[in-house]
N, C-alpha and C positions, 0 to 999 in steps of 0.2 A: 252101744256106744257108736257115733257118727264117725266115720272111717277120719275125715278130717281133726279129730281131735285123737292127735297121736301121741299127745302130752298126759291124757288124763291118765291117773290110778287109778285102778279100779279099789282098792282098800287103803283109803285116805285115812277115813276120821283119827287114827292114833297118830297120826305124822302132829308132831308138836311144828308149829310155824311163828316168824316165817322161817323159811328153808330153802337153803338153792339143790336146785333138782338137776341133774348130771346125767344125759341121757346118752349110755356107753354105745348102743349100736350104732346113734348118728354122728357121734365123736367118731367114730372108726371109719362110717363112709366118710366125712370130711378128712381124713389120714389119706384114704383112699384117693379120692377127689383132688387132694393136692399134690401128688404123686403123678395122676394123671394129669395134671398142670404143668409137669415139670418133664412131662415125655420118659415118666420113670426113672430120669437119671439123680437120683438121692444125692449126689455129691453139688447140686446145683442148690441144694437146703441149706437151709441152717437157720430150722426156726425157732421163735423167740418164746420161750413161757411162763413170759407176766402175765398172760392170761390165765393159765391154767394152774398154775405152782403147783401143782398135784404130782406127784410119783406114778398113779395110775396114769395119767394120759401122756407123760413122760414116756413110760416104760411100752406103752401103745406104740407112740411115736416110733417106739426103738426097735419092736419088734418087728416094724412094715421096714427095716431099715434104714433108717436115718439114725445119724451117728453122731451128728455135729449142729452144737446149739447155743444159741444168743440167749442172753439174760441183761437184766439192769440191776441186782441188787448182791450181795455176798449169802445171804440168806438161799436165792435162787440159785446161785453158780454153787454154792456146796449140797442143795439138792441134787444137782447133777450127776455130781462128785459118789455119793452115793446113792446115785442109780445105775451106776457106771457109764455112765456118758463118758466117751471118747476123746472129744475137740468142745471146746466151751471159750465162749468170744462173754464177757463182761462189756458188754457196751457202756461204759458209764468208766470213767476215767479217778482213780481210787487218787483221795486226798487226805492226809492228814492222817490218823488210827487207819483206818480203809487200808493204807499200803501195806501197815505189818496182817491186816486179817488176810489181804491176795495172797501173803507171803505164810500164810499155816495154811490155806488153802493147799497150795502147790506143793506142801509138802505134807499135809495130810492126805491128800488124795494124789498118789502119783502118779495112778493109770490114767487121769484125766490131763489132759493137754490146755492148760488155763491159757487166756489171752485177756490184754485191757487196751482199753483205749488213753488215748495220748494225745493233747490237742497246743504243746506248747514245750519247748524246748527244756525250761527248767524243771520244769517237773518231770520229763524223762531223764534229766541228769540227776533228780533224785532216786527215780528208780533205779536206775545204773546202779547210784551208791550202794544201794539197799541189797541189791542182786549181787553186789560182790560180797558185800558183810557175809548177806547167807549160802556165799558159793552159788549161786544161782541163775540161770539166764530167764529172764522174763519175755516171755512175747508178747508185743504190742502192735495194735492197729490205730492209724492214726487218723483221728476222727475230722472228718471235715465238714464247712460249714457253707451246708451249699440251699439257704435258702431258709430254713426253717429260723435263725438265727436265735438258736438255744443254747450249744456249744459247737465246738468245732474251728479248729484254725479258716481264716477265710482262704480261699484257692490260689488267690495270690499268692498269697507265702506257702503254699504247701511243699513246693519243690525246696525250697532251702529247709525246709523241719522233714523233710525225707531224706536230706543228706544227710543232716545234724544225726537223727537216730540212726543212718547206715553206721555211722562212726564210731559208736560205741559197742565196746567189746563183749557188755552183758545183759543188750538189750538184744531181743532177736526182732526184726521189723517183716513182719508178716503180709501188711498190708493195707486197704486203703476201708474206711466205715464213710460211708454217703445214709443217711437218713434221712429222709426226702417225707416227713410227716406233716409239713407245710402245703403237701400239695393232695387236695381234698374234691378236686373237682365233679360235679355230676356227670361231666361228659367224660367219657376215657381216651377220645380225643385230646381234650384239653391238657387230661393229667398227661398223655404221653409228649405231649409240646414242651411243656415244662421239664418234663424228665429227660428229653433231648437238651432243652436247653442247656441245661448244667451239668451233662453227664460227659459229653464230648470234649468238653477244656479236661474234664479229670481225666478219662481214657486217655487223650493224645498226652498229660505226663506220665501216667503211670507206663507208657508204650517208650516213653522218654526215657525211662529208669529201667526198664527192663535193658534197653539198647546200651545203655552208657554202664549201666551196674551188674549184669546178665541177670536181672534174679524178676519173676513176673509176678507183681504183687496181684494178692487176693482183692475183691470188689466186693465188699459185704455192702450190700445197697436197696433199700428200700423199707417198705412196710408192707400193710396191706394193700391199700387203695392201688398202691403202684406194681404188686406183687405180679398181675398179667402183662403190662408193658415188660418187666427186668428180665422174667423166666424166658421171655422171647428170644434174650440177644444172643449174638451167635459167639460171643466171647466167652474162652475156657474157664477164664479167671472169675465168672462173676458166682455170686453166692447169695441169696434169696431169704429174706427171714421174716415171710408173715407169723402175726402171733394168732389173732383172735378168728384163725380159721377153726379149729381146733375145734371152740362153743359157737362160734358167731353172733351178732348182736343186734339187735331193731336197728342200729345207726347203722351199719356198715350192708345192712339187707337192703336199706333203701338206697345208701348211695351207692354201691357196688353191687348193683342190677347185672352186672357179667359176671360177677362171680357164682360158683353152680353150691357154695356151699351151703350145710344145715343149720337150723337153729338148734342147737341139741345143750344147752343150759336155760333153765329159769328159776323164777322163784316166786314159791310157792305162801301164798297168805289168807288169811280167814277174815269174817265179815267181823269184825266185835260190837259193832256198837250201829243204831241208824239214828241219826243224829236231828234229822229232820225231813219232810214227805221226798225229798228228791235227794238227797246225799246219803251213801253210806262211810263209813270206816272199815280200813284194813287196817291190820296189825304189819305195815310195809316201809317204814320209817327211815329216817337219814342213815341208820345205824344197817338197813337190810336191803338197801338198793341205791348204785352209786349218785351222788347227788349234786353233781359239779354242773349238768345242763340246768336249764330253766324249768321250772314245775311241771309243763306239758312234753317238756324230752328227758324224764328217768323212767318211766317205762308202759308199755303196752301190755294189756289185758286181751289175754287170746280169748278167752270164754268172755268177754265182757268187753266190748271193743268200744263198746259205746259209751264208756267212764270216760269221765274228764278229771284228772286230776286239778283239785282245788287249794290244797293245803296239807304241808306235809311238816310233821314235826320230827324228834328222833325216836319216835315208837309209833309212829301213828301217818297213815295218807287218808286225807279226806278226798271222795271221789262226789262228782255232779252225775248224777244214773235217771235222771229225769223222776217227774211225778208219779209215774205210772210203772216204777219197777214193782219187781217180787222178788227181791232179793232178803234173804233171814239171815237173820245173827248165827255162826256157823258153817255161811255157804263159803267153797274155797273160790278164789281165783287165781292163776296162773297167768305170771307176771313174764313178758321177753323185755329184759333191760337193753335201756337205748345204749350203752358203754357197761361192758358185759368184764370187763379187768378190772375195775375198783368194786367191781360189784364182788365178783369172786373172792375178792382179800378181803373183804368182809364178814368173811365167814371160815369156823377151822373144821370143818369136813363139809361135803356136799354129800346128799343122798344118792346113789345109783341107783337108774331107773329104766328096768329090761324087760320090753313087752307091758307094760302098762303093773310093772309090780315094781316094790320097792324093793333091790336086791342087796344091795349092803351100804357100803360109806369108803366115798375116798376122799382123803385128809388132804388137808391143803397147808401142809408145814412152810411154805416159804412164804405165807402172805405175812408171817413175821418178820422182823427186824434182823434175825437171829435165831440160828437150829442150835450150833453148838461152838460155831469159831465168831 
């Protein structure tokens, strides 16, 4: 086996596919890797695991010491919850049913320190209510909208909805959510101009509210792309939450050329069918690799680079391998997805893969809806 194919198995043929393949020791250098990013101060984390929804790479995370972690769904924050995660930020502002499930969360899991986001005065006066019904104080971060224009109060008004929530008796106000997923640039120049741009109006109120209120709100800020600019700053208060370092993904290998992390997730499919002198078929369909890019960005074949994807159904990619392949009905190939998070919820276990074997299966319970609240 060619030293460069660090993906293959050596005892394939029983792997039923397709299958996402989970490769634990490079999951562990990228743990490592982004530790070393952060000058090992772990209290500057707080990553995010909609990529991974897994309890293994949770429980990873937890072990190199990291304590505190961002999620988007209730299904993801009560995985947490039972893995004992410590500190858990719900980036995603609960509406409607949402507020009573935050509300069995926090009291089903009480070693966990739940937090939500808040982008609007009324609906933190509904959580207030709620928090008093159930004897409760809720902590809330108040999510701002600084560019991506998905949610988030705009900055202008952010200082009067940091007064409104100081005022209330059974809200606790934690701190400030900046998600800066809008800014995607190839040069890390660029992305750091941008991240200046909009970061210094927030910093000088939140320095506003420390002075006038004494109390220093947290800066939960960023993603990945911008993950090397935020880890840099020299302010106590800031908090970091890349997700897809974790598995890493052909999208973010190419435009995050400075970051040192691995690719350590794929997925694995077989040839089924040769449909004509120049095209084969995989068995790698809408249903087994996420399919939100255009045809030619869901994903790259390591062993086969020279496929063009042509046509993809929900069971089926038809790939262009030129005239003159020797590809059989059979052969595997091994897929790096260009968006490696919708790929994962795709799938409810991945296979673990240690030194070139297949060594067991870690589940991935939160790519559901719902575990148990």
């Amino acid at each position: 086996m060619e030293n460069n194919q660090w993906y293959a198995l050596h005892e394939v043929s029983a792997i039923a596919t397709p299958t996402l393949l989970v490769y634990s020791q490079r999951v562990q250098e990228n743990i490592t890797k982004l530790l070393a990013m952060a000058g090992g101060d772990t209290s500057r984390l707080r990553p995010h695991i909609k990529t991974c929804k897994s309890p293994d790479a949770i429980k990873a995370m937890m072990q190199a010491g990291l304590s505190k972690f961002k999620c988007a769904t209730i299904a993801e924050a009560e995985l947490l919850g039972i893995c004992g995660a410590t500190d858990v930020l719900i980036a995603y502002q609960p509406v409607g049913a949402n507020i009573k499930r935050l509300i069995q969360l926090i009291k089903q899991y009480p070693e966990t320190a739940y937090a939500c986001l808040v982008d609007n005065f009324s609906l933190a006066q509904d959580l207030e209510q709620v928090a008093i019904k159930n004897r409760l104080t809720i902590k809330v971060y108040i999510d701002v909208n600084v560019g991506m224009n998905r949610t988030g109060i705009a900055p202008d008004y952010l200082w009067e909805l940091l007064i409104g929530c100081s005022s209330l008796t059974h809200l606790a106000l934690i701190g400030i959510h900046c998600y800066d997923g809008h800014i995607h640039d190839h040069s890390l120049d660029d992305r750091r101009a941008k991240c200046e741009a909009y970061f210094l109006p927030i910093l000088s109120i939140t320095e506003k509210y420390a002075k006038d209120y004494g109390q220093e709100l947290t800066i939960v800020i960023g993603g990945t792309p911008t993950f090397p600019i935020h880890i840099e700053r020299s302010e106590k208060n800031i908090e970091c939450s890349p997700g897809t370092f974790v598995y890493w993904d052909y999208g973010y290998q190419n435009l995050c050329a400075e970051q040192p992390f691995l690719t350590a997730a794929l997925v694995l499919s077989r040839v089924i069918s040769l449909p004509s002198k120049n095209k084969i078929c995989v068995d790698l369909g809408h249903k087994a690799v996420a399919a939100e890019n255009e045809l030619a960005k869901r994903v790259l074949f390591l062993n086969a680079p020279e496929a063009k994807p042509v046509a993809q159904s929900e069971e089926h990619l038809v790939l262009d391998v030129g005239q003159n392949h020797s590809y059989q009905v059979g052969d595997f190939l091994y897929g790096l997805p260009y968006h490696i998070c919708p790929t994962v919820a795709l799938y409810e276990e991945a296979l673990e893969v240690i030194d070139h074997q297949a060594r067991g299966l870690w589940k991935i319970p939160a790519r559901k809806r719902k575990i148990n609240i």
